[in-house]
Steps between C-alpha positions, in 0.01 A plus 500: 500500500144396502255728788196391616290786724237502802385740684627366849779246524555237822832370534482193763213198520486380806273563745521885472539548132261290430238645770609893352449369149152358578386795731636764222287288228189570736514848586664636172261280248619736226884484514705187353641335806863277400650259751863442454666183707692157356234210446447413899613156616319217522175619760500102644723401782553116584485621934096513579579875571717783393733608775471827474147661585298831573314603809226713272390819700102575429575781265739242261218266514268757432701597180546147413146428520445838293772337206255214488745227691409490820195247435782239277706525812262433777404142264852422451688547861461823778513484844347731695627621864258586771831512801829630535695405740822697569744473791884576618706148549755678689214587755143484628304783295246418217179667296297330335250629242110350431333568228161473701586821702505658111200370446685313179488167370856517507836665542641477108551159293842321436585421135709375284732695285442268197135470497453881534736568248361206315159646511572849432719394153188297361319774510673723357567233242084509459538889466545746231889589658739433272731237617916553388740225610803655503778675704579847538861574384496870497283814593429702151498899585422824283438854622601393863268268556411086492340415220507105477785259541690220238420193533748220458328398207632761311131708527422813654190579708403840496236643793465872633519292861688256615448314840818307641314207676778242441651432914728575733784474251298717219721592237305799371575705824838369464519603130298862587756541765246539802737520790413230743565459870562182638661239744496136567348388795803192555227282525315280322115368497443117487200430307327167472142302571501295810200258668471543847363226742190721613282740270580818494168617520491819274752649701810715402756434721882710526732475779770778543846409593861709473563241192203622307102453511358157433194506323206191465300591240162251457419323230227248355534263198139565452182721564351240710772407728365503819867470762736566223854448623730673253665867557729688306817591689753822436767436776713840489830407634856639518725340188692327701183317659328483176807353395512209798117480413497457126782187545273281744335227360123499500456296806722726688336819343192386636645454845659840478211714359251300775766603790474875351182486477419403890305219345211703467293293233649150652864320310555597165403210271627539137684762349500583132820635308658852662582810334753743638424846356726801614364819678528860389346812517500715223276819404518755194587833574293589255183297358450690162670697228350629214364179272551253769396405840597206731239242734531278709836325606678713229411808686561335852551209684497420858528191759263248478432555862123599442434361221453833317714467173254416252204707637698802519539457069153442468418817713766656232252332251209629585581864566707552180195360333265782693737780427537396089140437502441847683727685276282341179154625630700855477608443174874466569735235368607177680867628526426868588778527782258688725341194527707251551691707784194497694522133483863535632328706796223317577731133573816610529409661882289146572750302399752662680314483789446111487881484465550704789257298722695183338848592600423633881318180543814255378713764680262467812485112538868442387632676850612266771520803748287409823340771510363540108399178557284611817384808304399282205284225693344759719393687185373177334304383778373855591364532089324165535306650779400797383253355219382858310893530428526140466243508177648782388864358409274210372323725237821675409654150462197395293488776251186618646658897603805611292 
C-alpha cells in the first residue's frame, strides 16, 4: 500500500477544514499541513445567492481577516448588520439591539456559505498545504493510538495528529467510536433567498413562535446597494408544518412566509428555490483521543436558532491552533495528549454552554402556557430597557466576551 506522511492531517474542506488547515499553516510555518476532502462541487450556483449563509461574529471575522480572506469577501458580497430586531409573535415583548450604543459599525455580517468556503479553498490552493482528494475509508492505528487513515484510493496518510473536521455526520468519530449524544429536534429549517417589498435596512430580524423562530437575515447583491431588499430566511418549523410549507407553490409561499412574518419588510415579492434541512443536536462526549481531535460540527452541533453553528468551529479553530502553537514554543509535539486535552477543556465547557442557552431558549418560546408567555415578554421588554445588560448580551452575541 503506498503512504504518504505530514505532520498534521485535516479531514473535511469546507468552511472549517479549510479555515483549520489555513490557520495551522500560519501559526505552525514549520510542520507539513495535509487537507483531506473529495474534489468540492462546483463553487457557482445558477440562484444570485446561496441559501444557506453565516451571521459572522467579530472574532470569526477577525480570524478571517487574519487567514487573508476577509478583504476577497468584502469585494465579492457581505452585508453588514447595524440592527436586530427580535420579538415574540405569540405576544407583545421585543429587544432590539444597535450597534451605535456599542459604539460599532455594526452588529456581525451575513454571508454566504459558498463564497466563504469558496474563498478560504483558493487560498489554501495558493498555499504550501498539501491538497489530497480523496475519502477516508478507515482509521489506521498502532500502539493505541491514530496514526493516519486509508484513503479510498488505495493510499495511506500517515500524521502524528489527526483533526476530524468533516460535519455533523463525521465518520472519523464514528470510526474512533466517540460516543455521541443526540436527538432530533422533529423539525425542520426552511432555507431560501426572498425580496421583500421594502429594504430591510441592515437589520436582522427573528420572530419567535411555538412552531419555531423565523429569521430575516439581510442581504445586498452588491457593496454599493444603497435599500437592498433581499434577506436570507431560516423558518424553523415543526415537520408537519415544514411539511405543509415545503408543498406550496411559490406564490403561496410568499403569502405564507409574509403572514408569518407580520409583514414586517412589506409582501414578499419573489422567492428563490427552498431547502428543507432537518434539525438535530448532537455533541461528542469526548473531543479528543490520543492522535485525533474533532472541530466544529463533528464535535457538536446545535439549532440554528442563533446563528452560532459555524462560529462555534471557528472558535474550535482558533484555540486548537493557540494550544498546538503553545505546546511548540515549549518544545512539545503537535499530538502530545496533554495538549490537545486542554483544547477539549477550553471549548468543550463554551460550547456546552451555547447549547444550553440554545435549548432553554427553543424550550422557552415553544410553551403556549399563559403564564411563560407573560414571564417571557415581561423579561424581553424589561432587557430592552435596561441598556448596560442590553449591550452586554450584544457583545456575548458578537464574539466580543467569551
Amino acid at each position: 500500500m503506498a503512504e504518504r506522511s505530514a505532520d498534521i492531517l485535516i479531514v473535511g474542506a469546507g468552511m472549517v477544514g479549510a479555515a483549520c488547515a489555513l490557520k495551522l499553516h500560519k501559526s505552525l510555518p514549520d510542520k507539513r499541513i495535509a487537507l483531506v476532502a473529495p474534489t468540492p462541487p462546483d463553487m457557482t450556483n445558477p440562484e444570485p445567492f446561496d441559501p444557506r449563509v453565516v451571521a459572522l461574529t467579530e472574532h470569526s471575522r477577525s480570524l478571517l481577516e487574519g487567514l487573508g480572506v476577509w478583504s476577497a469577501l468584502v469585494a465579492e458580497r457581505v452585508c453588514p448588520y447595524s440592527r436586530m430586531d427580535v420579538w415574540d409573535g405569540e405576544g407583545a415583548g421585543s429587544i432590539q439591539f444597535d450597534s451605535n450604543e456599542l459604539g460599532r459599525e455594526a452588529l456581525g455580517h451575513i454571508v454566504e456559505n459558498r463564497l466563504i468556503t469558496r474563498q478560504l479553498l483558493q487560498r489554501v490552493q495558493a498555499s504550501e498545504i498539501e491538497s489530497v482528494p480523496a475519502s477516508v475509508q478507515a482509521l489506521a492505528f498502532a500502539q493505541n493510538r491514530i496514526v493516519g487513515v486509508t484513503l479510498d484510493t488505495g493510499e495511506r496518510m500517515v500524521a502524528p495528529l489527526t483533526i476530524a473536521a468533516d460535519g455533523a455526520q463525521s465518520s472519523l468519530r464514528d470510526l474512533a467510536g466517540f460516543a455521541v449524544r443526540e436527538w432530533s429536534y422533529g423539525q425542520s429549517a426552511i432555507v431560501t433567498t426572498v425580496q421583500t417589498e421594502l429594504s430591510h435596512q441592515f437589520t436582522a430580524r427573528q420572530r419567535f413562535t411555538a412552531q419555531g423562530p423565523l429569521a430575516f437575515l439581510p442581504l445586498r447583491t452588491t457593496s454599493s446597494e444603497a435599500a437592498p431588499k433581499h434577506c436570507s430566511i431560516v423558518w424553523s418549523a415543526e415537520q408537519a408544518l415544514a411539511d405543509e410549507l415545503m408543498a406550496l407553490d411559490e406564490t403561496s409561499f410568499a403569502r405564507r412566509l409574509g403572514l408569518a412574518f407580520e409583514h414586517r419588510l412589506g409582501n414578499v415579492e419573489s422567492v428563490a428555490k427552498r431547502f428543507a434541512l432537518p434539525l438535530h443536536q448532537r455533541h461528542a462526549r469526548q473531543y479528543v483521543c490520543p492522535g485525533l481531535a474533532l472541530v466544529g460540527d463533528a464535535a457538536h452541533s446545535i439549532h440554528p436558532l442563533a446563528g452560532q453553528g459555524v462560529n462555534l468551529g471557528l472558535l474550535d479553530v482558533a484555540c486548537l491552533a493557540q494550544e498546538l502553537e503553545r505546546a511548540g514554543q515549549r518544545g512539545l509535539k503537535p499530538d502530545e495528549y496533554a495538549t490537545l486535552r486542554r483544547y477539549e477543556r477550553s471549548r468543550m465547557g463554551h460550547n456546552l454552554t451555547m447549547m444550553a442557552a440554545m435549548e432553554a431558549f427553543k424550550r422557552l418560546y415553544g410553551s403556549q402556557s399563559l403564564s411563560v408567555l407573560h414571564l417571557r415578554n415581561r423579561g424581553m421588554d424589561t432587557v430592552n430597557r435596561l441598556t448596560p445588560l442590553k449591550n452586554t448580551l450584544a457583545e456575548q452575541a458578537m464574539g466580543l466576551s467569551l
